[in-house]
C-alpha positions in Angstrom: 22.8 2.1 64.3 20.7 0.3 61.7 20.2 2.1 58.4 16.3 2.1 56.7 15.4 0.2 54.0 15.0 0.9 50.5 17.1 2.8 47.6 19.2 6.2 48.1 18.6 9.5 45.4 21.6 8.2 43.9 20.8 4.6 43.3 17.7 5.4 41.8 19.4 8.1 39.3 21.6 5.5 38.2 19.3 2.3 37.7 17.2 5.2 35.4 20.6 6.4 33.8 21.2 3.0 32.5 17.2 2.1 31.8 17.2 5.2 29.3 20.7 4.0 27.9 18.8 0.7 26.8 15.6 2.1 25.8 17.4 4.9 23.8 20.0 2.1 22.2 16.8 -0.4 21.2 14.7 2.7 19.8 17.6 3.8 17.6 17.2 0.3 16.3 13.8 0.0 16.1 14.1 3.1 13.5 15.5 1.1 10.5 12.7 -1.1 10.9 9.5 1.2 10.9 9.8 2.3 7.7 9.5 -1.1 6.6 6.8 -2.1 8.6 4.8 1.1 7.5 5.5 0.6 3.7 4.4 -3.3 3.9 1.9 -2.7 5.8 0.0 0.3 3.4 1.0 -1.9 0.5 -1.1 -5.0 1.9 -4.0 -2.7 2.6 -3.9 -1.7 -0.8 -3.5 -5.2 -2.4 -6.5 -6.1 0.1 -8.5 -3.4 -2.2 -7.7 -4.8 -4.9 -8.3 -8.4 -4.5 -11.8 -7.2 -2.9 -12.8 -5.0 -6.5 -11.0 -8.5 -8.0 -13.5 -10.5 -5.7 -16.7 -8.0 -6.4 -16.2 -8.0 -10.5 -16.2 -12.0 -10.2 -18.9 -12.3 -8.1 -21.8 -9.7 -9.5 -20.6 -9.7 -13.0 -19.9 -6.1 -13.4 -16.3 -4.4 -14.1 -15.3 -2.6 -10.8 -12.3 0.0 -10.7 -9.7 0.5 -8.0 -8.7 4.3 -8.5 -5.4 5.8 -7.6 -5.0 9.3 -6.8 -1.6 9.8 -7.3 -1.9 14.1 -6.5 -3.3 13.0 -2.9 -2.2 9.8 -2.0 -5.3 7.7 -1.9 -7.5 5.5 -3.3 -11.1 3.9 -3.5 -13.7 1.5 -5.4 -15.9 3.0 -8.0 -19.0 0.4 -8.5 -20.6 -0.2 -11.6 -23.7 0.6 -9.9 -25.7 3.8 -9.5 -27.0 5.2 -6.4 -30.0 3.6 -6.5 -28.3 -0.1 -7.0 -28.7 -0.1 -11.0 -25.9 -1.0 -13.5 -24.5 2.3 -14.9 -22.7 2.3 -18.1 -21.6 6.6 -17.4 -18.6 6.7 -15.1 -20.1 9.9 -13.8 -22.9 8.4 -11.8 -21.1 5.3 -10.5 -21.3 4.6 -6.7 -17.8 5.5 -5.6 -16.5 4.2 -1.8 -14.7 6.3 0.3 -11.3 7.3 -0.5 -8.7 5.4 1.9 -5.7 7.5 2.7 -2.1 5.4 2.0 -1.0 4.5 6.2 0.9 8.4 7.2 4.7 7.8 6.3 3.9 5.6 3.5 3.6 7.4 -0.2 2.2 5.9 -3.5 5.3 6.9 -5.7 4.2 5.7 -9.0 2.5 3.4 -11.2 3.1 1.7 -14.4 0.3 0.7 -16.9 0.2 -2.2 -19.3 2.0 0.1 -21.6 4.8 0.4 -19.6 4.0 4.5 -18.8 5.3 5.7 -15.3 3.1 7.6 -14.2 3.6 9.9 -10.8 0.7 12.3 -10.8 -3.0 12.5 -11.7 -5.8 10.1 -11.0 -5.9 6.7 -12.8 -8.7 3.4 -12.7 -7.6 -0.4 -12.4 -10.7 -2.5 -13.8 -11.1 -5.4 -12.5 -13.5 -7.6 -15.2 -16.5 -10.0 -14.5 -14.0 -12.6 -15.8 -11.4 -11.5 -12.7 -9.0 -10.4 -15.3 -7.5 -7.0 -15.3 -4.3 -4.9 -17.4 -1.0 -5.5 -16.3 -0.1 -2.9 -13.6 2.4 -2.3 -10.8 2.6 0.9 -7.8 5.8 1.1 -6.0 5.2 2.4 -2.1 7.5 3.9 -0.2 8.4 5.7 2.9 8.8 9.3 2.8 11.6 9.2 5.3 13.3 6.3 3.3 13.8 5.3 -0.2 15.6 2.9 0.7 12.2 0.5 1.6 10.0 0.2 -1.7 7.8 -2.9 -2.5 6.4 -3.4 -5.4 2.3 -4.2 -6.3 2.1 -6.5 -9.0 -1.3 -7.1 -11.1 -0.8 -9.8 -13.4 -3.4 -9.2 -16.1 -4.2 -12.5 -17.3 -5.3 -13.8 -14.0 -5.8 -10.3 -12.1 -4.3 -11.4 -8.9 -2.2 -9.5 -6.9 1.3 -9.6 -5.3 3.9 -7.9 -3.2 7.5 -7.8 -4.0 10.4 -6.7 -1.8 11.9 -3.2 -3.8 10.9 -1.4 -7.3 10.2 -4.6 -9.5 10.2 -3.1 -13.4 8.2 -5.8 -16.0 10.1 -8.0 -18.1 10.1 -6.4 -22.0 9.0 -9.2 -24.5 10.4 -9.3 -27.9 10.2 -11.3 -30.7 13.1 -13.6 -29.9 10.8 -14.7 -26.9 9.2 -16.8 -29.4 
């Protein structure tokens, strides 16, 4: 007697046994990395922000602000222009882009001015000069499933360009015997 071809009930269970076995075992690794991948990634699109402001301040001549809204996790451009396209020395009626939301998982945990002040709430500018210089300034993001993956934003104020650093990077104090 000649038996049909193709796969029994149990041959099939058992070939999808082992196929969730694998798919579990490589997503259970995959978890470690996510976390990193999410906080580099919201970290570039921020730094991609702020080389833009950088970039826009150079090019037109006019200080332009990155703010960060530490309360809500976000941040956007404010223009030194008006609605209407003039220069506008009040802050009040400065063109403001849309705020961009930090990527979901990732969370601006703080910031440090050029006077060294953490700060982990509120809402605070970066201007970006007509000269492309800036203040010193760094914003740690994280994961809020991880602390363990943190990278840094750097400003450097002289030049106002922009870096990223692998974990929480805190500036170097000068003192006198510097000199």
């Amino acid at each position: 007697m000649r038996r049909a071809a193709g796969f029994t009930l149990i041959e099939v269970a058992v070939v999808l046994l082992i196929l969730s076995m694998l798919i579990g075992t490589a997503s259970s690794n995959m978890q470690g990395l996510l976390p990193a991948a999410v906080t580099e990634a919201a970290a570039r699109e921020m730094l991609g922000t702020m080389d833009f402001a950088r970039t826009q301040a150079v090019a037109r001549g006019y200080p332009y602000e990155v703010l960060f809204d530490l309360d809500e996790q976000r941040y956007a451009i404010r223009t030194p222009f008006d609605q209407d396209g003039n220069p506008a020395a009040d802050p009040t009626i400065r063109t403001q882009l849309p705020w961009r939301a930090l990527r979901e998982g990732a969370v601006l945990v703080a910031l440090l001015d050029d006077t060294g002040e953490r700060r982990e709430r509120g809402t605070w500018p970066l201007v970006f000069h007509p000269a492309g210089d800036s203040t010193d300034f760094w914003a740690y993001v994280g994961h809020e499933a991880s602390e363990l993956h943190l990278v840094t934003v750097r400003v450097l104020g002289l030049t106002g360009l922009a870096t990223l650093m692998q974990g929480e990077v805190e500036p170097q104090l000068v003192t006198e015997n510097d000199f």
